[in-house]
Rosetta silent file (secondary structure, phi, psi, omega in degrees, C-alpha in Angstrom):
SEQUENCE: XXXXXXXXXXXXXXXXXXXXXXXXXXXXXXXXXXXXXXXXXXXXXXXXXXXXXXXXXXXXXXXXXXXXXXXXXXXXXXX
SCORE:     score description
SCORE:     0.000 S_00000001
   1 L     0.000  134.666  177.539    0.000    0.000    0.000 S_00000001
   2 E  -103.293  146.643 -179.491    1.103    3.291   -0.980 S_00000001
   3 E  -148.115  139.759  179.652   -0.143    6.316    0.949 S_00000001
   4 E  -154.801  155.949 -155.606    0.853   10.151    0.028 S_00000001
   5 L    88.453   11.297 -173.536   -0.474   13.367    0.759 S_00000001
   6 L   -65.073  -72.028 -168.655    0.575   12.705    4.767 S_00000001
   7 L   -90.296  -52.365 -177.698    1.875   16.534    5.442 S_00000001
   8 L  -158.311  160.548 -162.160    0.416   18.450    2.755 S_00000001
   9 L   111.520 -164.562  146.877   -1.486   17.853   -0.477 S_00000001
  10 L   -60.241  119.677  161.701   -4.291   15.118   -1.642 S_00000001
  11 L   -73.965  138.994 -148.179   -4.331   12.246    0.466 S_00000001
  12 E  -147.761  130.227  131.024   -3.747    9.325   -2.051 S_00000001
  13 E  -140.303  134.510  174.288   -3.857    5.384   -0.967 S_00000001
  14 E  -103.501  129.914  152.291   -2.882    2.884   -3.712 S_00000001
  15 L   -67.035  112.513  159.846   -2.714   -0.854   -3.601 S_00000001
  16 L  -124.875  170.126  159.857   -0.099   -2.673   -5.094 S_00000001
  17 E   105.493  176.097  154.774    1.093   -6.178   -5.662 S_00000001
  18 L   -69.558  119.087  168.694   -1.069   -8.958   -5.263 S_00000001
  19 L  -113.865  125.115  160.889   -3.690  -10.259   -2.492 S_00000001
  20 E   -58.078  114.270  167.574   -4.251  -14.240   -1.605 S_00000001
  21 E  -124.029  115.497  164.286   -7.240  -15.841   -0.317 S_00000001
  22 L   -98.292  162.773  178.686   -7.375  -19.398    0.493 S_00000001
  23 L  -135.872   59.293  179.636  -10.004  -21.812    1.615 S_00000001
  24 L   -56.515    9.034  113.610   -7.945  -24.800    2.022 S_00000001
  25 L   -35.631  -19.116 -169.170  -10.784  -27.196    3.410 S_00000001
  26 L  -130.988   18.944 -176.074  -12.884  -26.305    0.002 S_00000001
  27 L    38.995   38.672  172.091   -9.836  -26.161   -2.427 S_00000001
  28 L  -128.014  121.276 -177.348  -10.611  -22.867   -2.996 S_00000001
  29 L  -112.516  161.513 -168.719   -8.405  -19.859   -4.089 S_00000001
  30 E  -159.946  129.860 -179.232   -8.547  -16.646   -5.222 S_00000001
  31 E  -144.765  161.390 -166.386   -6.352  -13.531   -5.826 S_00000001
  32 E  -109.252  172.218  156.686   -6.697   -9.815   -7.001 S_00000001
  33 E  -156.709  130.031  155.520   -3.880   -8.009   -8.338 S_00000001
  34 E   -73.827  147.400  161.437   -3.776   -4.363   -8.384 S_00000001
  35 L   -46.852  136.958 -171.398   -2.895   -1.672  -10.987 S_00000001
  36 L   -81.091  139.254 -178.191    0.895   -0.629  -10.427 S_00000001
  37 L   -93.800  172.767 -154.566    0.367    2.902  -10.146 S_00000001
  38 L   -99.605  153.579 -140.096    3.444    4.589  -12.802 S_00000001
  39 L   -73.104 -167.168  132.538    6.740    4.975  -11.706 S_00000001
  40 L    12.034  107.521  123.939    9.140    8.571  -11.903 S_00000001
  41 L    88.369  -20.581 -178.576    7.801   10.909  -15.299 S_00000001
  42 L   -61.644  147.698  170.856    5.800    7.433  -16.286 S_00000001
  43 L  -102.649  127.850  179.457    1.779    8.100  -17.823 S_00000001
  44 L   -37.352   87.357  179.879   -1.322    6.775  -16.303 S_00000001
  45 L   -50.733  -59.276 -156.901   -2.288    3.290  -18.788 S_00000001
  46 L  -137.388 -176.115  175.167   -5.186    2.929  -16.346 S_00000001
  47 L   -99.955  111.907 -160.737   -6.535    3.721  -13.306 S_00000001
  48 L   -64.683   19.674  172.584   -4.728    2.529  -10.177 S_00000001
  49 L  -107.433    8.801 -157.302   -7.659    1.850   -8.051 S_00000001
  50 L  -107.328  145.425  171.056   -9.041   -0.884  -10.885 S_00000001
  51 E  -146.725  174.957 -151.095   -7.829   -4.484  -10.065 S_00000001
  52 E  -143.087  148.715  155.833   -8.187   -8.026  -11.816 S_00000001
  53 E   163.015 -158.841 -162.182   -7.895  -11.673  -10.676 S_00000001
  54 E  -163.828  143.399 -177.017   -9.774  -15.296  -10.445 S_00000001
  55 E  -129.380  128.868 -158.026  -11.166  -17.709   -8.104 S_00000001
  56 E   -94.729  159.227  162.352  -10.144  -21.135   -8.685 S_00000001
  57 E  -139.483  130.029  159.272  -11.902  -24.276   -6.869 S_00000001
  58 L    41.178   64.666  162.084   -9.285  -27.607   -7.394 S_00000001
  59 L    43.204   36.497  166.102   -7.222  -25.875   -9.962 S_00000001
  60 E  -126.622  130.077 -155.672  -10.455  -24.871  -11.991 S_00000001
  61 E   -81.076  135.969  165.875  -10.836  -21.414  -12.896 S_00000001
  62 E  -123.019  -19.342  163.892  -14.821  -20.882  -11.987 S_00000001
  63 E  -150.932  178.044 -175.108  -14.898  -16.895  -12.729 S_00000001
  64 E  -124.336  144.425 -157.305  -12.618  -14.350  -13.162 S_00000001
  65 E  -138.521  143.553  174.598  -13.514  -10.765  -11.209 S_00000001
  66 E  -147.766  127.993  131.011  -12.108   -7.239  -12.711 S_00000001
  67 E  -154.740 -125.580 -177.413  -13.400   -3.768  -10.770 S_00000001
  68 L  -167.958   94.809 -169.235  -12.565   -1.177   -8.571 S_00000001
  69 L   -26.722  -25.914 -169.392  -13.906   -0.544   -4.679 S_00000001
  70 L  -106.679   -6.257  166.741  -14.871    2.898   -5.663 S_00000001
  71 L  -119.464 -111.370 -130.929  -17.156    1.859   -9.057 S_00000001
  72 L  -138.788  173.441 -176.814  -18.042   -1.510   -9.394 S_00000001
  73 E  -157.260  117.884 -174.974  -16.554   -5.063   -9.183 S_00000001
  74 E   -86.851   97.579  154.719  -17.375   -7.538  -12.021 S_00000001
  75 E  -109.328  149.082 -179.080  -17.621  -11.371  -12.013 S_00000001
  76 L    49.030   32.377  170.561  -17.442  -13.335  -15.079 S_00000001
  77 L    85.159   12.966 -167.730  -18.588   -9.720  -16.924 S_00000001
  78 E  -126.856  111.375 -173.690  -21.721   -9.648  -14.729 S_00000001
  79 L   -70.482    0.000    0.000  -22.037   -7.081  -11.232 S_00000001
């Protein structure tokens, strides 16, 4: 997590990297990965609060989830 804007400015918090959820008793996993937000002089591809990722049961993908906590959050292309 990035956080900026602490002493003066917009307060800004970003997620990066990847988060892991398991359900080992149900085989089931699942992980987001957030937009990297862009480094030094780098341009905005996308918007760093949008994040992507898939929840698996026994190494079978059963949907795939893309949104963003502040609009919407998508599984399998459906809110």
């Amino acid at each position: 997590m990035n956080i900026s804007g602490m002493l003066y400015g917009k307060r800004i918090i970003e997620w990066e990297g990847i988060s892991e959820f398991k359900d080992e008793n149900n085989g089931i996993y699942g992980y987001l990965k957030f937009t990297s937000p862009p480094k030094f002089y780098q341009k905005f591809i996308e918007a760093t609060d949008i994040f992507r990722g898939e929840i698996t049961q026994n190494d079978e993908i059963k949907c795939s989830i893309i949104g963003s906590p502040l609009d919407k959050i998508m599984f399998d292309d459906e809110m």
